[in-house]
C-alpha positions as CSV (number, residue, x, y, z in Angstrom):
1,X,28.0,211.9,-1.7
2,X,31.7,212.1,-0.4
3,X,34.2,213.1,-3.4
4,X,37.7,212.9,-2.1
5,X,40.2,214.9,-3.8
6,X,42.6,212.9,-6.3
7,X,46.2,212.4,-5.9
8,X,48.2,213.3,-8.7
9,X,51.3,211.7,-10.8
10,X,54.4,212.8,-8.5
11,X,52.3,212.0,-5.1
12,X,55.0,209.7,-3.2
13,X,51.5,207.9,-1.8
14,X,51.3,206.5,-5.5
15,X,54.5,205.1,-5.2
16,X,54.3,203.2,-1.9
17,X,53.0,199.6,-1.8
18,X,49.7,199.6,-0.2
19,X,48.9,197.9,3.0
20,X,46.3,194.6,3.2
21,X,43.4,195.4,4.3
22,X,42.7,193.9,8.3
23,X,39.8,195.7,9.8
24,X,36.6,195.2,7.9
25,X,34.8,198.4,9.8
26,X,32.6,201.4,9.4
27,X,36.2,203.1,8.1
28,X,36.2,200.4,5.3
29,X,33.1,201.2,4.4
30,X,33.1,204.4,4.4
31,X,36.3,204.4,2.1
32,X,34.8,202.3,-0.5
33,X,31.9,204.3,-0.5
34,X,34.6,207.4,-1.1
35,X,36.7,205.5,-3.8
36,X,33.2,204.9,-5.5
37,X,31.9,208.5,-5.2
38,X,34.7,210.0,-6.4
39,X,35.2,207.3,-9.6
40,X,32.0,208.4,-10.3
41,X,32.4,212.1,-10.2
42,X,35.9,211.9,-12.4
43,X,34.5,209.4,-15.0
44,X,37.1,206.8,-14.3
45,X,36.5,203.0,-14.7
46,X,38.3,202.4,-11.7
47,X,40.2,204.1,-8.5
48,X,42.3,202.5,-6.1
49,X,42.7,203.8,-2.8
50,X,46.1,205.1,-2.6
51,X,45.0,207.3,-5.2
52,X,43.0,209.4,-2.0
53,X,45.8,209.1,0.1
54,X,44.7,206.1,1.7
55,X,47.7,202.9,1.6
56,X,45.4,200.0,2.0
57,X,44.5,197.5,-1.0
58,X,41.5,198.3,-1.9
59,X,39.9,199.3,-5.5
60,X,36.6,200.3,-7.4
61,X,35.6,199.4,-10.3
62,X,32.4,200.6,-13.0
63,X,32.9,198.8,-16.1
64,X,30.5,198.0,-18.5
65,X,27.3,199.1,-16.1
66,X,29.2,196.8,-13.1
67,X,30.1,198.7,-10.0
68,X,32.2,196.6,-7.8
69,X,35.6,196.6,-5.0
70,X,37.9,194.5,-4.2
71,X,40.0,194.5,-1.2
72,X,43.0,192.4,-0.8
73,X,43.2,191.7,-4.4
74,X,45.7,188.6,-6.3
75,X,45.7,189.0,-9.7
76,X,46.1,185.7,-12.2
77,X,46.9,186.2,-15.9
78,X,44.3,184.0,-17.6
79,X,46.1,183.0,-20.8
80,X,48.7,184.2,-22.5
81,X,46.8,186.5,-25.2
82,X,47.6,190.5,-24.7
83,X,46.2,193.4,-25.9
84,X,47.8,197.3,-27.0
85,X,45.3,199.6,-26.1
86,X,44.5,203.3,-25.1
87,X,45.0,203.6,-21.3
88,X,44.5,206.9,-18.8
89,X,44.5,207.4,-14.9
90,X,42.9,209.9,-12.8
91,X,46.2,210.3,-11.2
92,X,47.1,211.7,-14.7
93,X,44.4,213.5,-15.8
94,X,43.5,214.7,-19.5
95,X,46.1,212.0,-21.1
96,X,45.8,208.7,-22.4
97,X,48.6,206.5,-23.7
98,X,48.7,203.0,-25.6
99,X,49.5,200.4,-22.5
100,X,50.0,196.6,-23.2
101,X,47.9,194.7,-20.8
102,X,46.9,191.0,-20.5
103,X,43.4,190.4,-21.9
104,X,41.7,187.9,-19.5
105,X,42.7,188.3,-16.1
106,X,40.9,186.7,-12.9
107,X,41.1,188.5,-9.3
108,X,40.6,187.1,-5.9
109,X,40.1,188.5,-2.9
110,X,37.6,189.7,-0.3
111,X,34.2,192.4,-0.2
112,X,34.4,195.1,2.4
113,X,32.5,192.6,5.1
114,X,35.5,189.8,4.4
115,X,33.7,187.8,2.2
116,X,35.3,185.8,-0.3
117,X,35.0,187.4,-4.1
118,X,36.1,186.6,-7.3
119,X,36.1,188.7,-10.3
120,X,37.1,187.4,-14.4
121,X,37.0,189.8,-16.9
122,X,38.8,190.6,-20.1
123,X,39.4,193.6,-22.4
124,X,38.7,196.7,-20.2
125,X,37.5,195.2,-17.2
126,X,40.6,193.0,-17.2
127,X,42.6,196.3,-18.2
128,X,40.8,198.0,-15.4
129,X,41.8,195.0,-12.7
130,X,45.7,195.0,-13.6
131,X,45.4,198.8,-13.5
132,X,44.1,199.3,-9.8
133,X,46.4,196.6,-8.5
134,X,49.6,198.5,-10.2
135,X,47.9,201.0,-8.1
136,X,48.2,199.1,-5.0
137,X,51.8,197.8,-5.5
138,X,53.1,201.4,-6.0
139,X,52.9,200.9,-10.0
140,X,51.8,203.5,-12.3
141,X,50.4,202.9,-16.1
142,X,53.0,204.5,-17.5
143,X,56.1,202.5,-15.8
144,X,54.5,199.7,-18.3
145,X,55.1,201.4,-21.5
146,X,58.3,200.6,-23.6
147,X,61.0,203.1,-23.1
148,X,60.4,205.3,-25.7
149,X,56.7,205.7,-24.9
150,X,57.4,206.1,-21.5
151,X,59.9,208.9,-22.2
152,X,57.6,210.8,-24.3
153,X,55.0,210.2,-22.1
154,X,56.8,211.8,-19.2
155,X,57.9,214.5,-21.0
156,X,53.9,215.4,-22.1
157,X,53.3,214.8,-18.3
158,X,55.6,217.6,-16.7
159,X,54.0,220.1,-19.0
160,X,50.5,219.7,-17.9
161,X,48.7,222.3,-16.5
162,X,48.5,220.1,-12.8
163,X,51.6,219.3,-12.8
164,X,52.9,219.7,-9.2
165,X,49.6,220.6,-7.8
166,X,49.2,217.4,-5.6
167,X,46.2,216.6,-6.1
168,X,42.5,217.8,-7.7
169,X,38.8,217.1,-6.7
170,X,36.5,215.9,-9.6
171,X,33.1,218.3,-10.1
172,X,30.5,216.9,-9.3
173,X,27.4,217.2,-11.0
174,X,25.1,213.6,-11.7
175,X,26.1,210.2,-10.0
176,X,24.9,207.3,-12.2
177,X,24.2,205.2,-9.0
């Protein structure tokens, strides 16, 4: 098991747009297999991997009893329906905030070998999707929230105990895979 330690709200790495992904190697590999290790460990239902440090687009996800990753990820609203729901990030951990997301969403891209993947999903796993990519284009949860949510949001966020502590490494105790 290889849990990576967690980069935390005020990281400049989750502010900068990730890189596409162009070597599909043991490296790629070995950084999904991180990303999904360390999802696992902090209970997330997804982890992106700017969120170890790492500035290329690529993201897990375990929604639902489905493990998957996506690298190189395009994102494509399916409908127009949204949905206001409870949202978190283990680059913010302990806090949860309601976050208007689209509900069916539909994401393209490539497996860690370069093979062509698709993914649908809606409610979480579509919440989940949209997430990850904010992750990857230097977006956090939070910069989605109206401006009064986002304000009070902030102002709970600089007050938590991690604030300014760069980062923090899930325990690890049972891995579900």
């Amino acid at each position: 098991m290889s849990v990576t330690p967690i980069r935390l709200y005020g990281d400049p790495v989750l502010r900068t747009p990730a890189s596409p992904v162009v070597d599909f190697d043991r490296e790629l590999e070995q950084l999904v297999a991180d990303l999904t290790d360390t999802m696992f460990a902090a209970g997330g239902a997804g982890l992106a991997a700017p969120q170890l440090g790492v500035g290329l687009r690529v993201f897990t996800w375990f929604v639902d009893g489905e493990v998957g990753h996506l690298v190189n990820p395009v994102v494509t609203t399916v409908g127009d329906e949204v949905e206001e729901g409870p949202e978190g990030c283990l680059s913010i951990p302990g806090y949860s905030f309601d976050c208007r997301r689209h509900l069916h969403v539909a994401a393209t891209g490539v497996d860690l070998h370069g093979e062509p993947l698709r993914v649908e999903g809606s409610h979480l796993l579509a919440r989940a999707v949209q997430h990850e990519v904010d992750h990857l284009d230097g977006v956090l949860f939070v910069d989605r929230l109206d401006e009064e949510a986002r304000a009070a949001a902030l102002a709970v966020i600089a007050e938590a105990e991690w604030a300014g502590h760069g980062a923090w490494v899930p325990r690890v105790e049972v891995s579900p895979h």
